[in-house]
Each structure stands twice: as C-alpha cells, then as structure tokens.
C-alpha positions in Angstrom: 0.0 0.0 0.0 1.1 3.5 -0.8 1.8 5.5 2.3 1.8 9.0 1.4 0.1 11.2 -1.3 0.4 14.8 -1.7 -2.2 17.1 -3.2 -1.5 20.1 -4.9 -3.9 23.5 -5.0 -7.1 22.8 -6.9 -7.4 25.6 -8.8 -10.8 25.2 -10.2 -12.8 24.6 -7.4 -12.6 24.0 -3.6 -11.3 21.2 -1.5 -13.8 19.5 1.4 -12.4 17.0 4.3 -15.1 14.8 5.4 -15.1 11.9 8.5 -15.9 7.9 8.4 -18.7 7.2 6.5 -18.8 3.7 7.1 -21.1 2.7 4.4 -23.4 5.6 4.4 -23.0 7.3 0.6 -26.7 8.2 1.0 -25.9 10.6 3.8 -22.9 11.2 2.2 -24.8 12.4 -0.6 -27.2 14.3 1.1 -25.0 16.3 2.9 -22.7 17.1 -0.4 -26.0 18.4 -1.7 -26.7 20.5 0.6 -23.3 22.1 0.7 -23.4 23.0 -3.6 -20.9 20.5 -3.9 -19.9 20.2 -7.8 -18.3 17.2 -9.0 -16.7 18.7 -12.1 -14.2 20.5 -10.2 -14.5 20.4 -6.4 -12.5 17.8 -4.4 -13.8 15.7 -1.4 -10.9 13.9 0.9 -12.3 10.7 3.3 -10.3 10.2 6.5 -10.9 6.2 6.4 -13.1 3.7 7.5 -15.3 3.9 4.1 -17.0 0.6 4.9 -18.3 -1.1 7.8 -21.5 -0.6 10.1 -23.6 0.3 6.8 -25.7 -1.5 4.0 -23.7 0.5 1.4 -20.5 -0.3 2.3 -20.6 -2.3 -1.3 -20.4 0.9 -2.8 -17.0 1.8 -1.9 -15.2 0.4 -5.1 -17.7 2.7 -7.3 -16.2 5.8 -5.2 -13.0 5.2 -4.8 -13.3 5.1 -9.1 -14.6 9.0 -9.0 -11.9 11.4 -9.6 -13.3 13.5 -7.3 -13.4 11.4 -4.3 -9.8 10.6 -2.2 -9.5 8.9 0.7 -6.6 7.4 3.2 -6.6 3.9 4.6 -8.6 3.4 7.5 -8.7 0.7 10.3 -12.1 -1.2 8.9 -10.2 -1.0 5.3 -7.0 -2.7 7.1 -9.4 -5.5 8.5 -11.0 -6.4 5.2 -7.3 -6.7 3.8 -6.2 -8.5 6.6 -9.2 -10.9 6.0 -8.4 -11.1 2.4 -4.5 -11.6 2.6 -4.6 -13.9 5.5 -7.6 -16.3 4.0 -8.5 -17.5 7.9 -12.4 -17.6 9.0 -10.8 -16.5 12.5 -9.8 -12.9 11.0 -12.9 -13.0 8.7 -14.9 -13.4 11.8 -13.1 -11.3 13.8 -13.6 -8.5 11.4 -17.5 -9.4 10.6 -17.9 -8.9 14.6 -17.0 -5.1 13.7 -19.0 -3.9 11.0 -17.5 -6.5 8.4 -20.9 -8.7 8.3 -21.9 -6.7 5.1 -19.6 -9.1 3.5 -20.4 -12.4 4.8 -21.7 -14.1 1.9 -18.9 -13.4 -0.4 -16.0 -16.0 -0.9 -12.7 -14.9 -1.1 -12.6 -14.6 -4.8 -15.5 -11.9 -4.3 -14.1 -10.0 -1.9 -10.6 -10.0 -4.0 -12.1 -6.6 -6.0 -12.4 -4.6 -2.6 -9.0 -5.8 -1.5 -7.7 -4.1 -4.8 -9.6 -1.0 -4.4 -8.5 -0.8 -0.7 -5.0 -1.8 -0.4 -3.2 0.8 -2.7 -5.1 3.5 0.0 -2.0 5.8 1.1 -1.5 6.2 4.8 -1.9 10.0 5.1 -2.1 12.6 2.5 -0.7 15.9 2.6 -3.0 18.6 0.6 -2.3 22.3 -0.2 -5.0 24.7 0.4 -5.6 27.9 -1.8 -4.7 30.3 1.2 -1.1 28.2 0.8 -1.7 26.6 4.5 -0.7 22.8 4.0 -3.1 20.3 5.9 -2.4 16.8 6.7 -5.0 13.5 7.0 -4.3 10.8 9.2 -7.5 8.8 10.1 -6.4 8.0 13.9 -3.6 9.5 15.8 -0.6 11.0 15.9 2.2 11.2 19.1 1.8 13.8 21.6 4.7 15.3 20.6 5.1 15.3 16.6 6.8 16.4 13.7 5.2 16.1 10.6 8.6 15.9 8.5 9.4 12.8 10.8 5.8 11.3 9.8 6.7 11.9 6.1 10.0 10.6 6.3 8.8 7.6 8.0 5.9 6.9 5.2 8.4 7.3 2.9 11.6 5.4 3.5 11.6 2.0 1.5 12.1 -1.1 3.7 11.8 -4.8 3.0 8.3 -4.8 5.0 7.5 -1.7 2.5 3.5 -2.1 3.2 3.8 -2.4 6.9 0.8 -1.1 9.2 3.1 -2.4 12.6 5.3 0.4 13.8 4.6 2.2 16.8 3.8 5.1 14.5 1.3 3.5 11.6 -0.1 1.2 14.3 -1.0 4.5 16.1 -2.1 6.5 12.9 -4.9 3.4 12.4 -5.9 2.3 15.5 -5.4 4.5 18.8 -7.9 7.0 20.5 -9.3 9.3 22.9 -6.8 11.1 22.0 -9.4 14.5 21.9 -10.5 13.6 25.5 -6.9 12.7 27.3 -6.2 15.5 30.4 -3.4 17.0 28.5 -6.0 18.2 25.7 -8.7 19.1 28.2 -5.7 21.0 29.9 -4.7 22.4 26.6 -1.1 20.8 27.2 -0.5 18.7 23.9 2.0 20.5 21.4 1.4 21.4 18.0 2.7 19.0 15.6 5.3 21.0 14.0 6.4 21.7 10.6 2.0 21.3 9.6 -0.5 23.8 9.4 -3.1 21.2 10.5 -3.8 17.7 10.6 -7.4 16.2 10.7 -8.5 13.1 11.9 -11.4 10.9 12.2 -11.5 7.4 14.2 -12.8 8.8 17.8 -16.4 9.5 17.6 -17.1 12.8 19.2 -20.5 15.2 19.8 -19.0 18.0 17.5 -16.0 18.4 15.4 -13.3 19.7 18.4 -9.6 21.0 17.7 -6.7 20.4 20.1 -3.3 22.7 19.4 -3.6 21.9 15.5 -5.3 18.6 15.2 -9.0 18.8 14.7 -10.8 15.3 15.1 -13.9 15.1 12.8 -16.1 11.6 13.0 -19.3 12.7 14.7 -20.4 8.5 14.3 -22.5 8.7 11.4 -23.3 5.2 11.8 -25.2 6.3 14.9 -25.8 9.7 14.5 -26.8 10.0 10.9 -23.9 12.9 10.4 -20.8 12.8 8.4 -18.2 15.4 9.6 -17.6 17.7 6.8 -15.8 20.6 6.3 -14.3 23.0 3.7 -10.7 22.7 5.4 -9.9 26.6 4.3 -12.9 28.1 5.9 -12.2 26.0 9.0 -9.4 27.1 9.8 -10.2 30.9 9.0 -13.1 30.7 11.3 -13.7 27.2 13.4 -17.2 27.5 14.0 -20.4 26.1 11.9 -21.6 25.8 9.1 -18.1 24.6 8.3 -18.2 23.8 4.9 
C-alpha cells in the first residue's frame, strides 16, 4: 500500500475533508448536496473507515473510481485486507464482529475486487490549500509530541516490510484513540505537531468536530448519529465554527 500522497492546489474549485462514512453514501450524498458541492471541479478527501457498520458499504469500489473522491486507509479497510491476505475464517470473523458482516456471503474470490480497491489507500495525504496553509490527514492518531517531516519521512523510507501497518507510529495513525478527551488536551497541554498547518482526523467518535493545538478530530459517528463530519478545510481554519463547509 502506498503511504503518502500529496495534493497540490485545486485551482478550479474547492477542497472539502469529510469523517468515516462507514457505508453511508446516502448521507454522504445528502449532505454534499446540501453544501453546492460540484463534481466537475471540487474535491472531497475521506479520512478512512469507508466501509463497515452500513448497508452500502458495497459501494466503496464505485467511489473510490470518482476522480473527485480521495480517501486514506482506514482501520475497517486494514481488517478487510487482513481478512483477504490472510484467508483465515478467524480474522474473517473477527472482522465481521466489527462492522465487516456486510460481507459475509462473499468468498474470497468476491471480496478480491475490494482488497484491490482498498490496499493501494496511502496512509496520510498531505494537501495544499488555496490560502497556501498545508493540511495533513491521518485517520487515527498522531504522538503527543510530533513532527510532521518525521511522519513523512517515516511513510516514505523503503524497507523490505515496505506495506507495513506495525510500527509504533502507523499502528497509532490506524488504531489509537481518545486522543481528543486525554487530560493533556482538556488541559490544553498537547503540542502542535510541527512543521504542519493542520492535521485532521477521524477514528474517535465525538458530539462536534473539536480542535486540540492543531489537530481537529472530525467523525461525529454517522453510523449512529446519521452525520458525516464535513468541512471546507480553508474556511475551517479561518473561522472554526459552523456551518463549516
């Protein structure tokens, strides 16, 4: 899997970030709709978890075929890859247990077109915003203490395990939480993570879309809540408060 992607300005049109959709494109839609969103030159970046925990979760390959529609790898998107890759009912059922039941009537050789349109997902994606502020997407975590060159350099370097999820860092960028609610960010005592204007995340459901230093955690559990987080990244960060996109 590719683990970093860079975006350059859209110049045509304007550049939205939205939060786990877990199979909800109807929502999805919805809400693009209602936000004038125009699919022959505006740009809309996932933070993972695409499938899972919804009856569309099918349509993912369809999306991800959009030229309009980005997304990094997510931890629901590293399960159904780890079910495909390591053909065992354990991981299969061990997935379907969290959201991955959508699935279970399709054999291996079935779910071999997801795998394809999941695995080459990048790990974070860097994208350049039209006020020149350069925003970064991670779908879980990052350290307390962060540099986002050191993030890139990691995703980078070229090792023999090249599509390893298992360092400390990737492992942490899929999977870890609460991040938002930990006393050092109620205290306001976590760091900026330097050398970024912003990173967004998902992963951690939360009542509203709530910024610590520079990291703004966005999945408001659409699965439960019926919302997607969704914001036009560029007005955020002008002016933090709704409507946001």
């Amino acid at each position: 899997m590719t683990k970093l992607c860079r975006f350059n300005l859209n110049k045509e049109g304007n550049d939205f970030i939205c939060s786990d959709i877990h199979g909800h494109y109807s929502l999805l839609e919805k809400q693009l709709k209602s936000i004038g969103f125009d699919i022959s030159k505006d740009r809309l970046f996932c933070l993972g978890d695409l499938i899972d925990r919804g009856d569309e979760s099918s349509l993912v390959i369809e999306y991800l075929s959009k030229p309009w529609f980005h997304s990094i790898l997510g931890n629901h998107e590293l399960m159904l890859i780890d079910a495909f890759e390591s053909e065992s009912s354990h991981v299969r059922t061990q997935w379907g247990f969290w959201g991955g039941d959508w699935s279970e009537d399709l054999n291996n050789s079935e779910l071999e077109p997801y795998y394809e349109a999941l695995v080459g997902l990048p790990m974070a994606i860097e994208l350049t915003l039209s006020d020149g502020e350069t925003v970064g997407l991670i779908h879980a975590e990052l350290p307390k203490t962060c540099d986002w060159n050191e993030v890139t350099a990691q995703l980078s370097s070229k090792n023999k395990r090249d599509n390893t999820t298992h360092t400390p860092l990737t492992h942490g960028m899929l999977w870890n939480k609460n991040q938002v609610h930990c006393p050092e960010a109620v205290h306001g005592l976590i760091q900026p993570i330097k050398n970024i204007d912003h990173v967004f995340h998902g992963h951690t459901i939360i009542n509203k879309i709530t910024t610590v230093s520079n990291r703004t955690f966005m999945d408001l559990g659409s699965y439960e809540s019926g919302i997607i987080g969704l914001i036009n990244p560029t007005k955020f960060l002008k002016n933090p408060k709704p409507p946001y996109a």
